[in-house]
FILO-694751 format. One record per residue (C-alpha): residue in three letters; x, y, z. Coordinates in steps of 0.5 Angstrom, whole numbers, padded with zeros to 4 digits, always signed. Example, Ala and Ser with C-alpha at 12.3 -4.5 7.8 and 13.67 -1.06 7.14 Angstrom:
! FILO-694751
Ala+0025-0009+0016/Ser+0027-0002+0014/
! end
This chain:
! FILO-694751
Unk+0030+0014+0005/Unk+0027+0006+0007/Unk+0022+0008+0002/Unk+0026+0010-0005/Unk+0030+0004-0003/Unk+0024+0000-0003/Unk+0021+0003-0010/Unk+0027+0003-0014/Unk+0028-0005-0011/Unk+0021-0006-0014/Unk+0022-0002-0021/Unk+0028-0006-0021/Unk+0032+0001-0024/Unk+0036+0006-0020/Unk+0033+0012-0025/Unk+0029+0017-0021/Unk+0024+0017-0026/Unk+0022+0010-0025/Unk+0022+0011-0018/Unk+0017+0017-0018/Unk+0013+0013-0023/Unk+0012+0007-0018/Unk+0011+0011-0013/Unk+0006+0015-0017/Unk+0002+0009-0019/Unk+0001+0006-0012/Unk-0002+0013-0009/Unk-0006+0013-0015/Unk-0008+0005-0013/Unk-0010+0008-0005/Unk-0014+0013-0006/Unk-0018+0010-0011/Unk-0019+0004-0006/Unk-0021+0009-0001/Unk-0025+0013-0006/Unk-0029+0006-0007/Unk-0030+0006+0001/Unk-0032+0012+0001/Unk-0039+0011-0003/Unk-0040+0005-0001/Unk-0040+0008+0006/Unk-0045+0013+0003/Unk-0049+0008+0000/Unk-0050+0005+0007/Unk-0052+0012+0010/Unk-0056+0014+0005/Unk-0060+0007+0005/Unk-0061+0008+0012/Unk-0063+0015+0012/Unk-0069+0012+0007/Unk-0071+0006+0012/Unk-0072+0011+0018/Unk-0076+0015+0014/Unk-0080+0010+0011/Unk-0080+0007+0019/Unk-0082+0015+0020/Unk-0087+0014+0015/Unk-0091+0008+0017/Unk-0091+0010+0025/Unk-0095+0016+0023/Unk-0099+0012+0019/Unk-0102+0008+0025/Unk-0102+0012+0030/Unk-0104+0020+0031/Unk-0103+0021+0038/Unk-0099+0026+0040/Unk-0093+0022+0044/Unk-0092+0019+0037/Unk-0092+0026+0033/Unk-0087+0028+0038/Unk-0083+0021+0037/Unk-0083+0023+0031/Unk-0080+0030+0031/Unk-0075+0028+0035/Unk-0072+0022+0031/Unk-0073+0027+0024/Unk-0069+0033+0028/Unk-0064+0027+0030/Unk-0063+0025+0022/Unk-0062+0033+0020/Unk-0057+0033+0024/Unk-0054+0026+0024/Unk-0054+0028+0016/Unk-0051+0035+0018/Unk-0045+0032+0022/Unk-0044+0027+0016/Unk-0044+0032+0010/Unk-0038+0035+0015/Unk-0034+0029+0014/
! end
């Protein structure tokens, strides 16, 4: 009750219209700051997923041992199901 209080001070009306329209207006305003969040964090991930793979990548290229090679499977494996459990989110 607080809250239609507090958006009715805000409209400077008491019409129940008005209040639903402020109170639409700042849900609006929420998610779409969470929504930029949200990419952002997507962004980051994806930019590191693509740093580990170049690293993966470059260790390859210098080394064939098969401690190296095994390294590498694991960390390829561990991206596929950090990504699988991001995807989830």
């Amino acid at each position: 009750m607080a809250c239609i209080k507090e958006i009715a001070k805000d409209a400077k009306l008491i019409r129940i219209e008005d209040q639903l329209l402020v109170l639409i207006k700042r849900q609006v305003e929420t998610e779409l700051v969470l929504e930029e969040k949200f990419q952002d964090l997507c962004e980051e991930v994806s930019n590191f997923v693509k740093e580990s793979e170049d690293m993966v990548k470059e260790v390859e290229r210098l080394s064939c041992k098969d401690a190296v090679k095994e390294t590498i499977r694991l960390l390829r494996r561990g991206q596929k199901r950090d990504l699988y459990k991001m995807t989830r989110l």
